[in-house]
C-alpha angles and dihedrals in degrees: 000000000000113000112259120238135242148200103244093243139323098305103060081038101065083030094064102036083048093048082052089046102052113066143134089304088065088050106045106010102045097059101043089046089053089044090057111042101046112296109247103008079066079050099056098034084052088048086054095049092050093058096052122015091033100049092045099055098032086060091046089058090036100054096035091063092042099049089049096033089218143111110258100281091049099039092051103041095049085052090047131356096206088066100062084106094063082047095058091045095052086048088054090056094077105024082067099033102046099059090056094041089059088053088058089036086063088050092065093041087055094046088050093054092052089050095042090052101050091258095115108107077058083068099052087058105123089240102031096096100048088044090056104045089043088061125109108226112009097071087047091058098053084044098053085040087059101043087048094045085058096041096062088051095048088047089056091060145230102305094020096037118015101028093045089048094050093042089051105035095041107057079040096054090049085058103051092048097049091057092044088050096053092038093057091056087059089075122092110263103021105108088060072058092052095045088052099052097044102039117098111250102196096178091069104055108104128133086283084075111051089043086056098049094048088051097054095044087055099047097041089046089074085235134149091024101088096263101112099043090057098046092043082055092050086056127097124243093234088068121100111235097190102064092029079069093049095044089052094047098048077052103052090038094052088054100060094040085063096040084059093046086046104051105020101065087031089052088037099054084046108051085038092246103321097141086191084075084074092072131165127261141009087339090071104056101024095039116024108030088057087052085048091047096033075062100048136083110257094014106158087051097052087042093053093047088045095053092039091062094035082059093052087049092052093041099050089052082040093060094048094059103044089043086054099056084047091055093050098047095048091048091052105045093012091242129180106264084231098047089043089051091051089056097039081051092058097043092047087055091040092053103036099060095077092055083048091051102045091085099055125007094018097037081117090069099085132151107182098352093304136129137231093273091034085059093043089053090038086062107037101035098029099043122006097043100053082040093062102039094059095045078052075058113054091031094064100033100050104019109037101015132239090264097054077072098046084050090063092035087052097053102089095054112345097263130125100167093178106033095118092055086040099059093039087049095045099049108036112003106045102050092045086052082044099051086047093048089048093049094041090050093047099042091042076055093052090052097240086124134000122224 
């Protein structure tokens, strides 16, 4: 049996697991999400939700790869034999996600181009987003350049590729952020924006909110798609897992905190206090930002630097997909890391044109008024995900037991702080949070209410 590999220690660990966690969810949904439902009072329930529903899923996944030592099939197969097929679904999360996040992965890399190279008043043109995504081959370009940027990484493996890059691009992204962010409250304007983002709004919280902010922690977490078993299995068992959680969650949590601070008074100032112009999706941060930036002093600066950090966002979770169906893959037919990134490179691109294309050549394939990639993440986020994370639930609560977990938690130094609140959360909690997050997401889908 090949040896398996390791993060050299804690920190490229929760570096790495963080890198997976903050995405492009952290940079455009999280703000629009806190702008909606009530500023800060979004802020606090999500807080909340971190604490509790996070954490207790994020250290199932965690200690389940580490204790096998495996990718998803193979860890829960080897725990219970019955449970292969949760494995399998888990598997399926990123094999269907990665190649149309890398579309929209290419898409960043193009917007920071324009940006880098002085173009970037051209991208806040009304019509400049929906040309360019309706194109053939350009978008296939920045796509195949993505995919190929995060392949090389992965095929340098976990210390030498994944665990450099995170030490390097997340200290970095916090950074960046952070400048964006102050930057942004220089503008006139911004601080009526800030006001708006961190002040209680009682009159919005409703169960909407709390379903939306339980939706949003559990996408942006990187859980129920296989990312978090496999790099649980990659980390050492000297390593404390309680407070890696923790660690990764303080982490995921900061940055969109910031994103919010960095995108909700800049968009504010800008639409004069029309809070729609914070709207969801690839229009926030493709549309409207340029038209923010193409407005500011210094735009094509603060531009470049904002598309540089969302990039190192995309790629990280990037990273973590891609390095999860390798893993996979490898644990399964005991391929070369080099050989099975070369295979996973090909299927990804395979897979990924018809997403590019849906905007352009294929806009004719629809279901429900979605596209190619609204249909990919329709599958994969709205139904697969919750799906597996509730089946995480009742197979450990009920099959394994809770303490078959704080066992593993326990084994660095015999502490499981929050192993009460674990096991209450895991059985009956959790997978109650996770049927309403399936139903609202389907029926927001549908169309029967929007979140």
């Amino acid at each position: 049996m090949q040896k398996r590999s390791s993060f050299s220690g804690k920190l490229g660990f929760v570096l790495a697991a963080a890198g997976s966690a903050v995405g492009l969810g952290n940079i455009w949904r999280f703000p629009y999400l806190a702008a909606k439902y009530g500023g800060g009072t979004f802020l606090f329930i999500y807080l909340i939700l971190a604490v509790t529903f996070g954490f207790t899923l994020m250290t199932a996944e965690i200690a389940i790869g580490r204790k096998t030592g495996l990718s998803a099939i193979g860890a829960f197969t080897i725990l219970d034999k019955r449970f292969k097929f949760l494995g399998i679904l888990a598997s399926a999360v990123p094999i269907i996600i990665f190649p149309y996040y890398s579309v929209i992965g290419g898409w960043v890399v193009k917007y920071f181009f324009v940006f880098v190279t002085g173009s970037g008043h051209a991208a806040a043109g009304d019509s400049y987003f929906t040309d360019f995504i309706g194109r053939t081959f350009e978008p296939i370009g920045w796509f195949f350049l993505f995919i190929a940027v995060t392949a090389v990484i992965v095929g340098f493996g976990v210390e030498q590729g994944i665990e450099k890059v995170s030490k390097f691009m997340m200290p970095i992204l916090v950074l960046l952020t952070l400048f964006v962010a102050l930057y942004g409250l220089t503008i006139d304007g911004a601080m009526d924006g800030l006001s708006y983002y961190l002040k209680p709004h009682m009159a919005d919280v409703s169960a909407k909110t709390i379903l939306a902010a339980m939706g949003q922690l559990f996408y942006s977490m990187s859980l129920a798609m296989g990312i978090m078993i496999t790099y649980g299995s990659y980390m050492k068992k000297e390593n404390h897992l309680e407070s890696s959680v923790r660690q990764i969650e303080i982490f995921d949590t900061g940055v969109a905190f910031l994103a919010g601070l960095m995108i909700i008074p800049a968009v504010f100032s800008f639409s004069g206090g029309d809070s729609s112009a914070l709207q969801a999706g690839p229009g926030l941060m493709f549309i409207t930002l340029p038209k923010v930036f193409g407005n500011m002093k210094f735009g094509n600066v603060v531009g470049t630097v904002f598309f540089l950090l969302v990039f190192f966002a995309a790629l990280t979770s990037a990273i973590s997909l891609m390095e999860t169906i390798v893993s996979i893959l490898r644990d399964k037919l005991g391929w070369t890391r080099k050989g099975t990134c070369v295979f996973v490179t090909i299927l990804a691109l395979v897979m990924g044109v018809p997403s590019s294309l849906g905007f352009g050549p294929l806009s004719f394939i629809s279901w429900m008024g979605m596209s190619v990639l609204d249909i990919m993440d329709f599958v994969s986020n709205s139904v697969l995900m919750p799906i597996v994370a509730f089946f995480t639930c009742i197979f450990i609560g009920f099959v394994i037991k809770p303490s078959t977990i704080a066992d593993e938690v326990k084994v660095t130094d015999g502490t499981f702080k929050g192993e009460k609140l674990f096991a209450v959360m895991i059985k009956w909690i959790a997978p109650i949070f996770l049927v309403l997050i399936l139903l609202s997401s389907v029926a927001s889908a549908l169309g029967i209410f929007t979140l």
